[in-house]
C-alpha positions as CSV (number, residue, x, y, z in Angstrom):
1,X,80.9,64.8,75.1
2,X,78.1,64.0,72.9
3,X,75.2,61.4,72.7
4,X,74.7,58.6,70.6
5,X,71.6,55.9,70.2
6,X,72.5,52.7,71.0
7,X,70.6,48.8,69.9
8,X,67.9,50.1,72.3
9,X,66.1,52.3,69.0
10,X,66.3,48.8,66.8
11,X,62.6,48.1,65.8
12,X,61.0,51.1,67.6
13,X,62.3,54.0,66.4
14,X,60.0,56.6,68.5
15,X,61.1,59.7,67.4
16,X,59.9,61.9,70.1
17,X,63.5,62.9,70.3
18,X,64.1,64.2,67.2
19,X,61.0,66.6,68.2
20,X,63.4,67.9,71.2
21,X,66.4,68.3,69.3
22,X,67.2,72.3,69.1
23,X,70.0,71.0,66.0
24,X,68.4,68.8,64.0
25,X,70.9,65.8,64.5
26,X,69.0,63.0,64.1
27,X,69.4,60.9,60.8
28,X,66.9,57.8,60.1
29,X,67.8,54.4,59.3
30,X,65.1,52.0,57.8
31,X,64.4,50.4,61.4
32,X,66.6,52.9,64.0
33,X,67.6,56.5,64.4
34,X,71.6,57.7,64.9
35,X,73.2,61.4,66.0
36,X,75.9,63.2,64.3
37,X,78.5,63.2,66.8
38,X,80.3,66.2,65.2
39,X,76.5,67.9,65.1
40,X,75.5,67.1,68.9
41,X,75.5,70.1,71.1
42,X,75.5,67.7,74.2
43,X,72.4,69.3,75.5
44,X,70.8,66.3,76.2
45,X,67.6,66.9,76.2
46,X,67.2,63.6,73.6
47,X,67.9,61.7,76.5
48,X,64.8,61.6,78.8
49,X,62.4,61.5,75.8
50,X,63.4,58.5,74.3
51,X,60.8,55.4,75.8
52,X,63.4,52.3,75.2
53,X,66.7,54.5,76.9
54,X,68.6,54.0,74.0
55,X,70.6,57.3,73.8
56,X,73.3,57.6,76.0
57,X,76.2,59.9,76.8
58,X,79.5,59.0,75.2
59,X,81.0,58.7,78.0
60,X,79.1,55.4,79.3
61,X,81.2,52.4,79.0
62,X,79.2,50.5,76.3
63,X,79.4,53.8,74.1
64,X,82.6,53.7,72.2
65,X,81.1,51.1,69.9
66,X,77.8,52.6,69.1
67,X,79.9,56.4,68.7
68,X,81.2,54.6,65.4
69,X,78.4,53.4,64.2
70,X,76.3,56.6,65.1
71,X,78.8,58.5,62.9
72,X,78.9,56.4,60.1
73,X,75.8,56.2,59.4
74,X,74.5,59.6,60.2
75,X,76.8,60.5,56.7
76,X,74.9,58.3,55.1
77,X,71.6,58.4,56.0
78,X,68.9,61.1,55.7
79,X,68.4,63.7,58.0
80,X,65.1,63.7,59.9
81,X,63.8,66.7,62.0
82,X,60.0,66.1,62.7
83,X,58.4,63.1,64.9
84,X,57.4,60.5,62.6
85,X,54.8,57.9,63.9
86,X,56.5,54.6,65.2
87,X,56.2,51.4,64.3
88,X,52.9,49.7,64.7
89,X,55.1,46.8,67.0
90,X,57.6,49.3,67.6
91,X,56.1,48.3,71.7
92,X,56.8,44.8,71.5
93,X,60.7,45.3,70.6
94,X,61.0,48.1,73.5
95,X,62.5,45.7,75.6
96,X,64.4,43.3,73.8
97,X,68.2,42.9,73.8
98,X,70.4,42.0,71.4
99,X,68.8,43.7,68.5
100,X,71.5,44.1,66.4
101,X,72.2,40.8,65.6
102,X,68.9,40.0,64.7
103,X,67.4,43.0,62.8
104,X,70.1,45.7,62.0
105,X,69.4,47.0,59.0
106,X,72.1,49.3,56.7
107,X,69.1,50.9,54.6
108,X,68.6,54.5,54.8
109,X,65.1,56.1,56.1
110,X,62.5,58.5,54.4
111,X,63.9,61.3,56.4
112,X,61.5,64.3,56.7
């Protein structure tokens, strides 16, 4: 098993679990956050922290799709293993579905 961050980080991008993360796993997109799958030591402790519940275990239903796109894009973007402030409006897309569709976006992060 190992966790992935679903649509749910889209335009928020709170970062409080890459603060948790005993493996520095995390890698930052421009407007979302992904795990390494291969990297993931399943501990979960990502989970709870995140405020919009978008990591899940792999093994949820709705995971399979997000797995992929958590592992390619952790190859290509930069690693980030401090808490970085979020968004200004990162509150306002908390709830929000359908993200992807609307504001997925390819471009790598700063990293840190």
């Amino acid at each position: 098993m190992t966790y992935i961050v679903t649509e749910a980080c889209i335009k928020c991008k709170y970062t409080d679990c890459v603060e948790v993360c005993p493996v520095d796993c995390f890698y930052e997109g421009e407007n979302m956050l992904v795990i390494h799958p291969d990297e993931c030591i399943d501990c979960g402790v990502c989970e709870p922290e995140c405020p919009p519940e978008a990591i899940l275990p792999d093994t949820e239903a709705e995971a399979e799709k997000w797995l992929k796109m958590n592992r390619q894009y952790s190859e290509e973007w930069p690693n980030i293993t401090r808490k970085i402030d979020a968004p200004a409006d990162a509150d306002k897309f908390k709830d929000e579905t359908g993200k992807f569709d609307k504001y997925f976006s390819a471009n790598p992060g700063e990293g840190s």
